[in-house]
N, C-alpha and C positions, 0 to 999 in steps of 0.2 A: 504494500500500500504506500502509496509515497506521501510523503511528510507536509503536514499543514505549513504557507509561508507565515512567518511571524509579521503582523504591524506592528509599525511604529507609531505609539502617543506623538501627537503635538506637544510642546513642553507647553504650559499654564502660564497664561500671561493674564494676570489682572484687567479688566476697562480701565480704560484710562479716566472716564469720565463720570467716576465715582470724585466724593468730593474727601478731603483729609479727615481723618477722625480728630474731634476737637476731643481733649481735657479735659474731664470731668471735675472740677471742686469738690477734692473731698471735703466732707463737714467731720467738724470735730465730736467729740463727747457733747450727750446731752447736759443742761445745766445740774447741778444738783437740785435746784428748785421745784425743775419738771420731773425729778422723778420722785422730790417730795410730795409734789398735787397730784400727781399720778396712782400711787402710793394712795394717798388719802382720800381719793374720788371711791375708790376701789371697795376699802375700811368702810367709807361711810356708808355706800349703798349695801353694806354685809349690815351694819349697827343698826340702821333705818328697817330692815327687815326682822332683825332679831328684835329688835325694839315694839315692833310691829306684831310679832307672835306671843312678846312677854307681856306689853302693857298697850297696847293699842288699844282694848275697851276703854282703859280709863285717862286717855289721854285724849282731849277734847278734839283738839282737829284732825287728829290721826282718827278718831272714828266717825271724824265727817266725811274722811278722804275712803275709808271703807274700802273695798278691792284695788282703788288709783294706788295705795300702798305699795301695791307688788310689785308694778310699772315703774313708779318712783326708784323705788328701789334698785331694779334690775336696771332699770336705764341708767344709774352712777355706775353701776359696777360694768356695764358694758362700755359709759362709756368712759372710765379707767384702764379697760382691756383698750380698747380701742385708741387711748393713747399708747403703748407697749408698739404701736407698729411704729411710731417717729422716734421711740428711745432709743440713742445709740449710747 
């Protein structure tokens, strides 16, 4: 059986009419501040709901706010999570 010819690849040559990659700015460390409130957004929508199943009968506007409690709640602590994505 006689032998397959081999091709040859063209060598890879980039477009030319791509543009330069620019430089990203790296950002530094977050403040310590932002991971104090971050931190504490977190804490307080945990305290607000524990609060909420220990004394929320006899805590006047917390049993006006009645089911809004949960929401209250979970919406600090998500959005505490949802600071954790800018913290470097």
């Amino acid at each position: 059986m006689p032998k397959s010819k081999v091709r040859k690849k063209a060598v890879y040559t980039p477009p030319t009419d791509r543009r330069t990659p620019v430089k990203v700015k790296s950002a530094g460390p977050s403040h310590p501040i932002y991971v104090g409130v971050m931190l504490g957004v977190m804490v307080l929508g945990l305290a607000w709901l524990v609060v909420n199943y220990i004394a929320g009968e006899s805590i006047p506007f917390m049993a006006d706010l009645g089911n809004w409690n949960f929401a209250i709640g979970f919406a600090l602590m998500i959005g505490g999570l949802l600071m954790t994505m800018r913290w470097r």
